[in-house]
Backbone bond lengths (Angstrom), bond angles and torsions (degrees), N, CA, C in turn:
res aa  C-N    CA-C-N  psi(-1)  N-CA   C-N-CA  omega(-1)  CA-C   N-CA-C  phi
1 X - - - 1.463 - - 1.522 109.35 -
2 X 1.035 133.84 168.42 1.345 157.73 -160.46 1.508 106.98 -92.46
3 X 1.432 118.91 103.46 1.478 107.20 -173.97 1.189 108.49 -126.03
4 X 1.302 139.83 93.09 2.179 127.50 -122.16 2.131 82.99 -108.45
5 X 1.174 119.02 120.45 1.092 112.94 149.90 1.549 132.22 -72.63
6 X 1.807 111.59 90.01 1.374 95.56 -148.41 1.963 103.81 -73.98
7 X 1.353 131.59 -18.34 1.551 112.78 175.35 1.728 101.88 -129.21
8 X 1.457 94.86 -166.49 1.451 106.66 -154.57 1.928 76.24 -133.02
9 X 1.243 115.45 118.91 1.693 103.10 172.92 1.333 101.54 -115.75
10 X 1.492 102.77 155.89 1.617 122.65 -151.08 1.446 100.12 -85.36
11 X 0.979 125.46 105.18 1.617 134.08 -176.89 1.812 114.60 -61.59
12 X 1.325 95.71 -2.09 1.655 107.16 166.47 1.534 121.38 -98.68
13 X 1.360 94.63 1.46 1.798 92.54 177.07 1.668 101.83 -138.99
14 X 1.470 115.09 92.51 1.741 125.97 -171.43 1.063 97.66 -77.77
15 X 1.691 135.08 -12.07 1.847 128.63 175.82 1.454 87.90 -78.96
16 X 1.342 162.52 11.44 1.433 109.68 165.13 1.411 103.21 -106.20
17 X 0.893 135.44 -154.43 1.448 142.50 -123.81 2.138 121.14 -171.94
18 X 0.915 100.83 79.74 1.364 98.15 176.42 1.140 121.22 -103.42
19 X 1.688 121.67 120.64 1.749 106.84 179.67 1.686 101.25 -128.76
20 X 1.140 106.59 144.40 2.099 105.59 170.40 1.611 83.54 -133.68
21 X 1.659 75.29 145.75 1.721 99.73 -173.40 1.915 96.27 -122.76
22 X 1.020 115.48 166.37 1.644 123.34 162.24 1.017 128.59 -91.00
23 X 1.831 126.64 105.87 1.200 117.25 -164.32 2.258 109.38 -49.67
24 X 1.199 119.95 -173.49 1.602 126.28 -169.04 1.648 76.60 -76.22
25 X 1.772 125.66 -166.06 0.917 154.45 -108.76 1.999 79.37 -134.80
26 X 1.365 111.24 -68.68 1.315 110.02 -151.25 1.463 98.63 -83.20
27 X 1.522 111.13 -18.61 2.235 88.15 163.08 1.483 112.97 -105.13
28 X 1.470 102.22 51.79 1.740 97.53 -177.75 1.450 94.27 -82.16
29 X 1.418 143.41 -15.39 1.766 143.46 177.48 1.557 103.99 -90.17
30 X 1.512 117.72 0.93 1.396 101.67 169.47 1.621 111.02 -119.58
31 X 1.873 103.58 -35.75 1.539 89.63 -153.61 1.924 86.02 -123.82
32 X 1.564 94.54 117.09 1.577 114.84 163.22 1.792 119.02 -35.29
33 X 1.251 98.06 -54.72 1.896 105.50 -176.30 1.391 101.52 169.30
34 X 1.397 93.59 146.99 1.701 106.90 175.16 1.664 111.31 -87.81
35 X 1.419 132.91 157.48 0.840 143.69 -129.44 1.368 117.64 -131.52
36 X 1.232 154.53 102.53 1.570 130.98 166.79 1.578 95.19 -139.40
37 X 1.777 99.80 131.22 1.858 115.64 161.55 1.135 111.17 -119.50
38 X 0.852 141.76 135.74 1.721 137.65 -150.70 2.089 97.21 -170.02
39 X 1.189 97.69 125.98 1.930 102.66 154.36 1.549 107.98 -54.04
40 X 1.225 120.14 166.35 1.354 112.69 143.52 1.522 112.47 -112.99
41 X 1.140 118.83 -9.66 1.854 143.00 -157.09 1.116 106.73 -151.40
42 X 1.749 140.72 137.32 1.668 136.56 147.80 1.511 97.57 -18.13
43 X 1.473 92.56 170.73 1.239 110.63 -179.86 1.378 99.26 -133.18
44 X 1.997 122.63 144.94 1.161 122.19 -165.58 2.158 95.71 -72.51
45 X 1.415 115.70 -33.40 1.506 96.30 176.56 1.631 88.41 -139.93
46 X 1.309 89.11 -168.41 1.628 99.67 -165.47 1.708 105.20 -87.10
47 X 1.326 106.63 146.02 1.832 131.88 -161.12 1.132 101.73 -85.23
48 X 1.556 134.88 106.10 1.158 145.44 146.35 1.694 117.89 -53.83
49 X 1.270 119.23 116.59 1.057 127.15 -148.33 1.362 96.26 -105.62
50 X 1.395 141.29 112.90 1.812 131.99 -174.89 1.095 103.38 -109.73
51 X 1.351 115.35 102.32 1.349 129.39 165.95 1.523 118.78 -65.38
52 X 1.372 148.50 132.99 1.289 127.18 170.68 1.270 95.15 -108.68
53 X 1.760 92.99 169.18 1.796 106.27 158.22 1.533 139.00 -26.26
54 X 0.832 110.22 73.21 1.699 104.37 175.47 1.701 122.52 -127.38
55 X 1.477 95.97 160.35 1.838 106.85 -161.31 1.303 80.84 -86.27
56 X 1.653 161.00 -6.74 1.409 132.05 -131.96 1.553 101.58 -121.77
57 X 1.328 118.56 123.41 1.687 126.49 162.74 1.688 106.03 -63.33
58 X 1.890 88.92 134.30 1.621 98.56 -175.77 1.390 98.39 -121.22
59 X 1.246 119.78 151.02 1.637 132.55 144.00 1.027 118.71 -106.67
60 X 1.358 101.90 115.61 1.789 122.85 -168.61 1.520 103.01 -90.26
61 X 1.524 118.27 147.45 1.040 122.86 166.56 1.557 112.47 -130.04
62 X 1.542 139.67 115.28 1.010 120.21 179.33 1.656 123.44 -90.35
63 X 1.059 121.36 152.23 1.549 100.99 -153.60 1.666 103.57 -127.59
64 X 0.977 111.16 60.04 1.489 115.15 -146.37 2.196 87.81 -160.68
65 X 1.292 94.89 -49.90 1.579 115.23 167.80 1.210 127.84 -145.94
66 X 1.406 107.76 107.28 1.455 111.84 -172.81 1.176 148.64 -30.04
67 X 1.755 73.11 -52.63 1.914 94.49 168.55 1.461 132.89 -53.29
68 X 1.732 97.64 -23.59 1.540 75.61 -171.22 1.399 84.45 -120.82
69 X 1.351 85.49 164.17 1.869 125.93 -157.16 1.376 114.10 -173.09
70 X 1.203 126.33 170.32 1.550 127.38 175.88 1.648 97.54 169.41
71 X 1.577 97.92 177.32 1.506 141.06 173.81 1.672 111.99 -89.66
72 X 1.372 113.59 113.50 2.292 87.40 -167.45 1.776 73.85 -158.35
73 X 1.764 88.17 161.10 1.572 100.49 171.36 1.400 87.97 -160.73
74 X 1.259 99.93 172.22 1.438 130.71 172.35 1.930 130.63 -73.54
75 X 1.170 119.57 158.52 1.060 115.35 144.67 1.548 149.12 -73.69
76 X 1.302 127.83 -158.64 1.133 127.82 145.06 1.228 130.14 -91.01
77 X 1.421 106.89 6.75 1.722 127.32 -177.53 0.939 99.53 -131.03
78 X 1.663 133.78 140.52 1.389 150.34 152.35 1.420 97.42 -41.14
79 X 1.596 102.70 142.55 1.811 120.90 159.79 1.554 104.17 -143.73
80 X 1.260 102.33 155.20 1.552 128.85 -149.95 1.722 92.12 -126.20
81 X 1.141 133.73 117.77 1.651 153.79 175.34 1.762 106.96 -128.66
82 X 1.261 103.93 122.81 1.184 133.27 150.79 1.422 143.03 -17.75
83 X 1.708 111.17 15.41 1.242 122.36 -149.28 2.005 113.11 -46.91
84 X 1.297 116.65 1.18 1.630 129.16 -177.34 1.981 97.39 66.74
85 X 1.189 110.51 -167.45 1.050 145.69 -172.56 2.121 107.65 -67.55
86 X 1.287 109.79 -55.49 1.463 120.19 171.12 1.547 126.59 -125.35
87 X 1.061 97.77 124.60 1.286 81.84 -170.07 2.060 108.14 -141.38
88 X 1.102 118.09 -177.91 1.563 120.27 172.26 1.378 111.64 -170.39
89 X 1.215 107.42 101.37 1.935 115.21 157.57 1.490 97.92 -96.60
90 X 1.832 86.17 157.43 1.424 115.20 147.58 1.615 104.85 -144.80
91 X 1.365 92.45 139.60 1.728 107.91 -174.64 1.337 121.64 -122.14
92 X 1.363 135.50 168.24 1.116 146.08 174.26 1.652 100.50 -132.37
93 X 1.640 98.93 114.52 1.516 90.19 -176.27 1.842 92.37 -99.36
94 X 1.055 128.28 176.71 1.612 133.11 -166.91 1.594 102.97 -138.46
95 X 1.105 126.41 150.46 1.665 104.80 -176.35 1.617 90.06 -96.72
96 X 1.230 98.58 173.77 1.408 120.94 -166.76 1.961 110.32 -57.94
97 X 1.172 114.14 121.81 1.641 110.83 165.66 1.547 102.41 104.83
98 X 1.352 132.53 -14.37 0.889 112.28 -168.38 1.707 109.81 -101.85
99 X 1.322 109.92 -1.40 1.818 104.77 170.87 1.653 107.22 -76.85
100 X 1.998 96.61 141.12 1.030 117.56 -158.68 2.325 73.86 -75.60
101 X 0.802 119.44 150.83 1.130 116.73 166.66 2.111 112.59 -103.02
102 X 1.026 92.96 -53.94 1.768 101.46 163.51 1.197 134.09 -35.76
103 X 1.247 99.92 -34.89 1.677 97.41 167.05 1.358 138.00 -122.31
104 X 1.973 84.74 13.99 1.843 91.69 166.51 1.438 93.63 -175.22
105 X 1.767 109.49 111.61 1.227 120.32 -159.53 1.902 100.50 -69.78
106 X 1.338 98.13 159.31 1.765 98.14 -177.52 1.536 92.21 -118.67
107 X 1.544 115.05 133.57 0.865 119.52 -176.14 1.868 103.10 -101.71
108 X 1.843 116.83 -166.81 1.339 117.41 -178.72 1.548 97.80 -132.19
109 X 1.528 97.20 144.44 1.039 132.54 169.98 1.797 117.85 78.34
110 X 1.350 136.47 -124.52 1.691 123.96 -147.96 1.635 79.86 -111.35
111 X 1.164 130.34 142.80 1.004 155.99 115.96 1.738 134.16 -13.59
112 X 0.709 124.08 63.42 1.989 139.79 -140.42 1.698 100.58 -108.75
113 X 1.419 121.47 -36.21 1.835 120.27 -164.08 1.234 75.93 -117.97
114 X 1.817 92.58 169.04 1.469 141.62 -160.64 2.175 88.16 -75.47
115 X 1.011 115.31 135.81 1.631 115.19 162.66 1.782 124.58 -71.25
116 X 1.656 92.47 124.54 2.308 78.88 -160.53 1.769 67.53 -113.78
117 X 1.366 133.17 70.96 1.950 114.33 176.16 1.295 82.24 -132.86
118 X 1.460 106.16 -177.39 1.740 119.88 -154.73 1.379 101.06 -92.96
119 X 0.926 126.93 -9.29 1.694 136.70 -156.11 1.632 104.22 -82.67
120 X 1.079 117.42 136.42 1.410 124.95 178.48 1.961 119.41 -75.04
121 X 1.384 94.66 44.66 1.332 109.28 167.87 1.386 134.65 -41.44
122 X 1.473 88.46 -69.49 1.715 116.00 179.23 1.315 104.79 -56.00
123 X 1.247 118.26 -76.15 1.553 110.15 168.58 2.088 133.14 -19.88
124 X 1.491 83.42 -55.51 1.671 90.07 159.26 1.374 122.65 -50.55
125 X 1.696 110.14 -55.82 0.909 83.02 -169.96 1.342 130.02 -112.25
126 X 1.066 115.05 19.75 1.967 118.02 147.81 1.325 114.99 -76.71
127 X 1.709 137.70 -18.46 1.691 130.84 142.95 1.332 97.50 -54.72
128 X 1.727 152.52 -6.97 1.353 112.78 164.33 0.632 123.84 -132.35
129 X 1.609 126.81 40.33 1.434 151.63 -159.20 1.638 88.44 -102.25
130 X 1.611 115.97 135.91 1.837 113.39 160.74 1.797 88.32 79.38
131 X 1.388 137.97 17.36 2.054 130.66 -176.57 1.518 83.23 -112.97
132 X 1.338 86.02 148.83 1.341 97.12 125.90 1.391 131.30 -87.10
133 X 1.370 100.00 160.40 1.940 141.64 -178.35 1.792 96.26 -26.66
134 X 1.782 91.51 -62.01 1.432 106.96 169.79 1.584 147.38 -70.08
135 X 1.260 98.19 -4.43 1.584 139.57 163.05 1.311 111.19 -80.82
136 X 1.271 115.42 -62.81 1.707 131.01 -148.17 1.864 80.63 -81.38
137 X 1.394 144.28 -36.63 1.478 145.76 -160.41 1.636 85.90 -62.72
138 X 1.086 135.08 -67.09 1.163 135.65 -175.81 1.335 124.37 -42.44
139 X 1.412 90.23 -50.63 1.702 91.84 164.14 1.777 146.11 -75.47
140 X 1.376 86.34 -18.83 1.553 106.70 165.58 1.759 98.15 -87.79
141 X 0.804 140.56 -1.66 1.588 138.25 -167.17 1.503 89.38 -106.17
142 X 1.090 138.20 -26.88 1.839 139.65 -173.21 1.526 94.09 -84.74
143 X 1.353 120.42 -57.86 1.669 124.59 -177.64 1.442 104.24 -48.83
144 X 1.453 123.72 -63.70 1.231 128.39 -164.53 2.134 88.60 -57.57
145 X 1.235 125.35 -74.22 1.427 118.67 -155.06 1.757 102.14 -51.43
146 X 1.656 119.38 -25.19 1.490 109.08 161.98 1.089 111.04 -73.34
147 X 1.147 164.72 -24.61 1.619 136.69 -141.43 1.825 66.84 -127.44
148 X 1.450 176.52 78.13 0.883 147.38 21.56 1.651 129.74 -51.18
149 X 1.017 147.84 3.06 1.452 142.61 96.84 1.389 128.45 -6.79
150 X 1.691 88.33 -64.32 1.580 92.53 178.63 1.905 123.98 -87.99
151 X 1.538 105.46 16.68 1.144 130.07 178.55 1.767 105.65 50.88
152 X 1.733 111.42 57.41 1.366 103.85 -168.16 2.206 88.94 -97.62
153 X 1.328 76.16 -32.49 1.550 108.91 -172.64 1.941 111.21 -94.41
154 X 1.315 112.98 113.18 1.724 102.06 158.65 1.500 113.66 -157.33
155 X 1.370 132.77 161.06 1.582 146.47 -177.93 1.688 91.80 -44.81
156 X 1.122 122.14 119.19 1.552 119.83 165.85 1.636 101.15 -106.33
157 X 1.621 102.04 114.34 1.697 123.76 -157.78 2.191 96.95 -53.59
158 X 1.525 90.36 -44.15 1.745 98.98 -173.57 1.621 107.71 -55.19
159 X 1.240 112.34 -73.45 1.797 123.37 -173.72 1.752 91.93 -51.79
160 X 1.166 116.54 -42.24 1.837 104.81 -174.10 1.582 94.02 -48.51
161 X 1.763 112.68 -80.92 1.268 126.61 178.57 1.384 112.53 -17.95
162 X 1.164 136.20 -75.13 1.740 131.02 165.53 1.196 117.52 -36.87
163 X 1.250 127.95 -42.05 1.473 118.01 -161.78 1.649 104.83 -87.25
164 X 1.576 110.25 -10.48 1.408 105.15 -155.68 1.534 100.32 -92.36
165 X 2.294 114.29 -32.60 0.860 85.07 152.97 1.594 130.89 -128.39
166 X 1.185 110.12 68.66 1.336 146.80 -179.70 2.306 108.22 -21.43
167 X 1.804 92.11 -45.06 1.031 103.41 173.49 1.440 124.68 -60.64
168 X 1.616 129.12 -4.05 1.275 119.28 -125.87 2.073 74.29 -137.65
169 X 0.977 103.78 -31.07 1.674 120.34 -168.72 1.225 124.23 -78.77
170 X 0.980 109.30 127.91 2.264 105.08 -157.71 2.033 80.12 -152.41
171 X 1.508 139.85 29.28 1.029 97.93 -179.45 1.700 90.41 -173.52
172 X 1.273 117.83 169.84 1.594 107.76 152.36 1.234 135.25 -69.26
173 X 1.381 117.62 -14.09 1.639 134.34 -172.05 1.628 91.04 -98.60
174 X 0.801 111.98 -34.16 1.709 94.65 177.27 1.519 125.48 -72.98
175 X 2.028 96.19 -38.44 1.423 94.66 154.09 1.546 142.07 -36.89
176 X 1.581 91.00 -43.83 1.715 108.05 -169.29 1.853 103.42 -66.87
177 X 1.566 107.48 -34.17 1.203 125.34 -162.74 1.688 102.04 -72.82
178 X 1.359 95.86 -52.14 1.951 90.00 -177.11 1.724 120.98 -81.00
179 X 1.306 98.32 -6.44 1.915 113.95 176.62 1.772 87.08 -80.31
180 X 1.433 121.48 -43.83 1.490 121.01 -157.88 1.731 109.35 75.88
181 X 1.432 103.33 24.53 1.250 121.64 167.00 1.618 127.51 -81.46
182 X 1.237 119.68 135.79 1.413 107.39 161.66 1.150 124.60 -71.27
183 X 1.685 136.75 149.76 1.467 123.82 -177.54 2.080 107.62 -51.34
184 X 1.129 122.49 -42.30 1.415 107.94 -175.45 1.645 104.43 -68.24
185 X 1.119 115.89 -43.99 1.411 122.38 -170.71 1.681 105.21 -44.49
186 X 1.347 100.06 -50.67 1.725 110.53 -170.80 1.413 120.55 -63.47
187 X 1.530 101.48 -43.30 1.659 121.73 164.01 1.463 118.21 -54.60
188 X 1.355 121.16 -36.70 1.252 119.77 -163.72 1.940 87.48 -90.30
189 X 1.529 123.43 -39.36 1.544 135.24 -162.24 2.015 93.29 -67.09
190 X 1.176 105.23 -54.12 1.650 107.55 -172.74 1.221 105.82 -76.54
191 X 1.091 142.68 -26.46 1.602 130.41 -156.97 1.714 91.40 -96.71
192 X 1.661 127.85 -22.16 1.318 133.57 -171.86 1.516 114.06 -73.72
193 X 1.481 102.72 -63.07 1.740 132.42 164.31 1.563 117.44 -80.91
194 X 0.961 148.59 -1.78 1.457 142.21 136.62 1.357 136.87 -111.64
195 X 1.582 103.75 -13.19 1.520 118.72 177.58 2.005 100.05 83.53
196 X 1.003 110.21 -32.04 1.547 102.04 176.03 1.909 123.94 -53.31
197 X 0.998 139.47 164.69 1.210 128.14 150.25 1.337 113.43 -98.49
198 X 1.683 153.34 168.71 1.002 126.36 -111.45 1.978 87.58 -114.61
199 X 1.891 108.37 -32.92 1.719 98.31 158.90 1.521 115.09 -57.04
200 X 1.076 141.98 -32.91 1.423 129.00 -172.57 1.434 103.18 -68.23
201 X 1.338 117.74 -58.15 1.664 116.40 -162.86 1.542 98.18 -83.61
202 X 1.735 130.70 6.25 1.694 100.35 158.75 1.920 86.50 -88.93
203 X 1.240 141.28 -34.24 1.201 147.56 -148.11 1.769 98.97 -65.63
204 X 1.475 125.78 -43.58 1.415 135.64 148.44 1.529 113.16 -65.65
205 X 0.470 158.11 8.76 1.655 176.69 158.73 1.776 111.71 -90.67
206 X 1.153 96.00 -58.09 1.366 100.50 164.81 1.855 133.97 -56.17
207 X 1.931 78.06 -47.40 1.927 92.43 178.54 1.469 104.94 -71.04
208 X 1.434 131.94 -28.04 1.066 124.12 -160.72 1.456 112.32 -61.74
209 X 1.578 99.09 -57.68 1.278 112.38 175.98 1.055 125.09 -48.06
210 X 1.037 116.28 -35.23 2.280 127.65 178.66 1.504 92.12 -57.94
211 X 1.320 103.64 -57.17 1.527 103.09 -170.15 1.719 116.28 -66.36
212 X 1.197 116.17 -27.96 1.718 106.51 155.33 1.506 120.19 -80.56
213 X 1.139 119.96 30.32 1.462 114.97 172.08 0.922 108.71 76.84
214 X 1.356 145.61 16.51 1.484 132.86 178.84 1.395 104.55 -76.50
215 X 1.299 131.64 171.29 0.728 128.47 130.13 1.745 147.08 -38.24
216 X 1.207 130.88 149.87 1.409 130.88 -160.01 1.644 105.67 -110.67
217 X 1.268 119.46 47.57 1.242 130.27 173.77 1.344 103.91 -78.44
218 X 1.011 147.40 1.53 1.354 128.45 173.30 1.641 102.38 -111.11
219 X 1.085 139.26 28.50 1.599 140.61 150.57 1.799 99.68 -113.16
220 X 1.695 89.34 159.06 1.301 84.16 166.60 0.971 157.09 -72.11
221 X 1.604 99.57 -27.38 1.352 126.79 166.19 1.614 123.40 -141.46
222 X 0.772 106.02 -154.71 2.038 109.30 -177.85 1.463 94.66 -89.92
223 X 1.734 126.63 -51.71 1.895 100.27 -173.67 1.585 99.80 -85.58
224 X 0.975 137.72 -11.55 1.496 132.73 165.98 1.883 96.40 -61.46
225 X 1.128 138.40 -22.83 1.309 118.45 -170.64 1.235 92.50 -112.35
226 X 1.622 139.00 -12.97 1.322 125.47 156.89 0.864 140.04 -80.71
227 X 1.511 116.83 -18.94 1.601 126.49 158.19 1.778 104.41 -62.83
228 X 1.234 110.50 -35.87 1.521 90.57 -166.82 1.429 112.30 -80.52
229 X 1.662 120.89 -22.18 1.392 134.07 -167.15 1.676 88.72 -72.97
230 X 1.467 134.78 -47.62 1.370 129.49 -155.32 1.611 103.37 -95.19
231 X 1.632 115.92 -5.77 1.391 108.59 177.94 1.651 94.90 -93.99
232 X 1.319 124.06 -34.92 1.630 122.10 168.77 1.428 114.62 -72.93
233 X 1.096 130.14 -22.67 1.288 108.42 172.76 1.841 129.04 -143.59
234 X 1.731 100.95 21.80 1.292 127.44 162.89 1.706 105.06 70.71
235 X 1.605 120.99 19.37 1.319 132.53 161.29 1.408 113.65 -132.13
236 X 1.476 100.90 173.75 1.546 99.32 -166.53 1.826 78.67 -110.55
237 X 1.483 114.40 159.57 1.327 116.49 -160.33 1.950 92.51 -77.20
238 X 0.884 139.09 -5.31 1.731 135.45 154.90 1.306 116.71 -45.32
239 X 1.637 87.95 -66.78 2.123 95.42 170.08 0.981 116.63 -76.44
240 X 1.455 123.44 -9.51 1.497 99.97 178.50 1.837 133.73 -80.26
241 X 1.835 78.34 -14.17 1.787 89.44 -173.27 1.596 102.16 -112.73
242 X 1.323 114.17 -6.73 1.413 109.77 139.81 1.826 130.95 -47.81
243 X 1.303 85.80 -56.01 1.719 92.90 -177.14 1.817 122.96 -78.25
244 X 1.247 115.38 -27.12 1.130 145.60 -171.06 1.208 133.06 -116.35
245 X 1.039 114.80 114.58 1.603 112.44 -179.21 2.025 97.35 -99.89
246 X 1.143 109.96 145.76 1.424 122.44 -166.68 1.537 99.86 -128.57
């Protein structure tokens, strides 16, 4: 299955704070893990934030200011944001394919302005302003069962199918093979419901896995998987687990 390490945290700053929780039982087909990065203390300079590659739609909440919030995802390339000196998210990461995209565009990268979209954001997130981590899960668990209510959110049968058998997949034709997709069918299905085309999202698919320790059987070799690790995420995998704890 699909287990997306969404950052890389800077092993030079032990005040911030990363926690993922498991969404309940009945949105384990929508929502990947809940989210909190938080300071506990200033920071002597400002927190470079390393985003990696990932297929997964987030709802950001900033918790520091209510107002802003949003819909955001990633690339197929790592990006690096400015998080300053203090800071506090809480997120809802979503697994890959299942944002309705049509009725509430997902934008890229950090989340920075006040939210002007129809979605009952704001509301969320002043109920989890002053909670706890373990408080606020509950409350992001009510949002997620509305915006699937409101069918913004649902299980997309294809991205399940890949991820489930994720182990088995070294290619685009295998993709097509475990969706029971044709190659156009799949291209036209992923690029609609994840925004990827179908080499980019096995190519994040690929990094993910390196980055859980799997093995690197799906490159050909060791500099074929280091060229691609340092063109996705602007290190060679030496520096990267030097600098970063994942």
């Amino acid at each position: 299955m699909y287990d997306p390490k969404g950052n890389g945290k800077d092993k030079a700053a032990p005040s911030v704070q990363f926690t993922e929780a498991e969404p309940p039982d009945h949105l384990r087909g929508i929502v990947h893990r809940f989210l909190e990065l938080k300071t506990d203390a200033p920071l002597p300079d400002d927190y470079r934030f390393h985003a990696l590659p990932d297929a997964c739609t987030y709802i950001v909440f900033d918790q520091r200011d209510a107002r802003v919030a949003g819909v955001t995802k990633l690339r197929a390339t790592s990006e690096e944001f400015n998080l300053g000196k203090t800071f506090h998210f809480v997120n809802i990461r979503f697994l890959p394919g299942v944002w309705q995209h049509t009725r509430e565009p997902v934008s890229h990268g950090a989340v920075e302005t006040p939210y002007t979209g129809d979605l009952p954001l704001l509301d969320t997130s002043t109920r989890l302003l002053d909670r706890s981590f373990t408080e606020q899960q509950g409350m992001l668990s009510k949002l997620v069962a509305q915006l699937v209510a409101e069918d913004l959110v649902a299980v997309n049968p294809v991205t399940e199918k890949i991820l489930q058998r994720l182990d088995e997949i070294a290619s685009v034709a295998d993709m097509a093979e475990a969706s029971g997709l044709s190659a156009r069918q799949l291209q036209r299905t992923l690029k609609r419901t994840t925004g990827f085309a179908p080499h980019d999202f096995l190519k994040v698919l690929r990094l993910q896995q390196s980055l859980n320790g799997n093995d690197t059987w799906s490159y050909a070799d060791q500099s074929h998987f280091i060229h691609s690790f340092r063109k996705a995420t602007g290190y060679t995998p030496g520096k990267y687990s030097r600098k970063f704890d994942v």
